[in-house]
C-alpha positions as CSV (number, residue, x, y, z in Angstrom):
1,X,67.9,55.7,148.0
2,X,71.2,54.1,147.5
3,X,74.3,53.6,150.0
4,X,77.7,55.0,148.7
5,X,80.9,53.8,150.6
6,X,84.3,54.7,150.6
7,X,85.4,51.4,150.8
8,X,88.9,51.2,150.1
9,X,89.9,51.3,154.4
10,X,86.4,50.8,155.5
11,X,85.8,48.4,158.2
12,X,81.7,48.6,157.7
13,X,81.3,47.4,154.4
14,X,79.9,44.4,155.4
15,X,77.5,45.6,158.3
16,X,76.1,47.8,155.7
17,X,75.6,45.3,153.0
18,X,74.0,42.8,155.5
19,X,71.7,46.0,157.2
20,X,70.9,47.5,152.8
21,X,69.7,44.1,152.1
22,X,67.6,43.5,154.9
23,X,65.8,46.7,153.6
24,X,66.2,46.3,149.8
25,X,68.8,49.4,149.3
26,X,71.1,49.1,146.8
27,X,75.2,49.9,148.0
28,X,77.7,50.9,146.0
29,X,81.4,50.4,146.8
30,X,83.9,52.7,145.4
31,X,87.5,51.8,145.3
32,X,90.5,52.1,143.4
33,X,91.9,49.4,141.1
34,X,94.8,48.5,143.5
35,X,92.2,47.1,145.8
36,X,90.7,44.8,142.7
37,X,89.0,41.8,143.7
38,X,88.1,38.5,141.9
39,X,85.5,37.8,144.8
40,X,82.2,36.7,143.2
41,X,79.5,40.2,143.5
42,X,77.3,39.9,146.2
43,X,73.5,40.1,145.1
44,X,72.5,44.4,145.2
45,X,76.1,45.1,145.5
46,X,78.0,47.3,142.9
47,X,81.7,48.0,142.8
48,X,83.0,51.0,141.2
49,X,86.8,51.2,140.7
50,X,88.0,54.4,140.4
51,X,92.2,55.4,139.4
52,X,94.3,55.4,142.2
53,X,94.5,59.0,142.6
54,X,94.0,61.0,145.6
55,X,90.5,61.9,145.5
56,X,89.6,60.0,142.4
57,X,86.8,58.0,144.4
58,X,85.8,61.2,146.4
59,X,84.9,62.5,143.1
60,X,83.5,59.5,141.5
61,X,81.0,59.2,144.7
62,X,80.1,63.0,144.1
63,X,79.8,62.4,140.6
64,X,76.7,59.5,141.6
65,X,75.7,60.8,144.3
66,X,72.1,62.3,144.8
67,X,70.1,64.2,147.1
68,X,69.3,61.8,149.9
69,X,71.5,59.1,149.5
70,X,73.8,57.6,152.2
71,X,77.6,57.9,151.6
72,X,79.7,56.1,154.6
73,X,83.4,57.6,154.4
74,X,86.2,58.5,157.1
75,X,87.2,61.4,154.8
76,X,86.0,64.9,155.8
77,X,86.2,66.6,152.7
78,X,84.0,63.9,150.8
79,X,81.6,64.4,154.0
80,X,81.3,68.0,153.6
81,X,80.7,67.7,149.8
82,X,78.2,65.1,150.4
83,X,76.5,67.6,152.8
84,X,76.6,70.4,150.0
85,X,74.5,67.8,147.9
86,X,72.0,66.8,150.6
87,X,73.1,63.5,151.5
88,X,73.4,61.8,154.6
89,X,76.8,61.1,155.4
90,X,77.8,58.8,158.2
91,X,81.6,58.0,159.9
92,X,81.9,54.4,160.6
93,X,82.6,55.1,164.3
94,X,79.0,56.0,164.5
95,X,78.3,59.5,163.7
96,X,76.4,61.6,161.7
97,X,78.3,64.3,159.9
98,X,75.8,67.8,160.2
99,X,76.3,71.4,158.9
100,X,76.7,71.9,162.4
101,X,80.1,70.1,163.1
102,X,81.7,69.4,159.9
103,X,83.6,73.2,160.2
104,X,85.0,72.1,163.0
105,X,86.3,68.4,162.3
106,X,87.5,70.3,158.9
107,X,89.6,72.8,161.3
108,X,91.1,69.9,162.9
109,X,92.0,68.2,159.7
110,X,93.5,70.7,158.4
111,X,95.3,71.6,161.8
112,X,97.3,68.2,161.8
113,X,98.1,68.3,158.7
114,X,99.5,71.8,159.1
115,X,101.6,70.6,162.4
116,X,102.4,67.4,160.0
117,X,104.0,69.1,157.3
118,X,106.2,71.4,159.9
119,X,107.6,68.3,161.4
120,X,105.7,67.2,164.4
121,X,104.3,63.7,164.4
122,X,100.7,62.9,165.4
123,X,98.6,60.1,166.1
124,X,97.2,57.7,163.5
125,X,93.5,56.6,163.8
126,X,92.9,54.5,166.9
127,X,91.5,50.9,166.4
128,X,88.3,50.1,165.5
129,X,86.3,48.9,168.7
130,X,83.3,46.5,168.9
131,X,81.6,49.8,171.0
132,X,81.6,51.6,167.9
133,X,80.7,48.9,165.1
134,X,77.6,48.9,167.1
135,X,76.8,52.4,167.4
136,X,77.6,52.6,163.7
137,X,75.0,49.4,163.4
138,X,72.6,51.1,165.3
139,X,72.9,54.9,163.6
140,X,72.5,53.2,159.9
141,X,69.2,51.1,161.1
142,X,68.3,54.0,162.7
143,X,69.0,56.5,159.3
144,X,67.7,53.7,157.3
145,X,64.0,53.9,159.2
């Protein structure tokens, strides 16, 4: 098992890596080169950097992906691929995506983006709350086991 994560906005990459080394899983950040870091690599730790292209590290995560594996993304469509794989695939707000609700938060994307493209505005993401880094803590201990 290995942990994938769309890393390039996400605010769990370090509860992950701290939770995947307790239990000796190797993670695997994907990001594009505009988000290149000198930092020193952290010990079972890989980074990946991917063009900057839309999807370019949707695709590279699909592309290393295997059945089983745990990708950690925000993006729906890279969720829904990841189901069609057989991976586990968890939002950092502390949720599971399932074949049971990813039609439905697909419908919505795809909803606001229509009503964004017409004109109207919508609402960004809301803040990340200390409520939802631990639920997130707690679902990836609890996927991990």
């Amino acid at each position: 098992m290995k942990i994938y994560i769309d890393a390039d906005a996400s605010p769990v990459k370090d509860i992950v890596i701290k939770i995947a080394k307790k239990a000796q899983i190797p993670v695997i950040l994907v990001k594009s080169f505009s988000h290149f870091s000198h930092d020193e690599e952290i010990d079972g730790v890989e980074t990946v950097y991917v063009d900057t292209g839309a999807d370019a590290a949707d695709y590279r995560i699909m592309k290393l992906a295997q059945k089983n594996d745990i990708i950690i993304t925000q993006d729906y469509g890279l969720a829904s691929l990841g189901l069609g794989k057989g991976c586990i695939v968890l939002h950092h707000k502390g949720f599971a995506y399932t074949n049971e609700n990813i039609d439905q938060l697909l419908q919505t994307r795809h909803a606001s983006a229509k009503a964004r493209r017409s004109g109207q505005k919508t609402k960004g993401p809301k803040p990340f709350t200390d409520q939802e880094k631990k639920k997130f803590t707690e679902l990836l201990e609890r996927t991990i086991k």
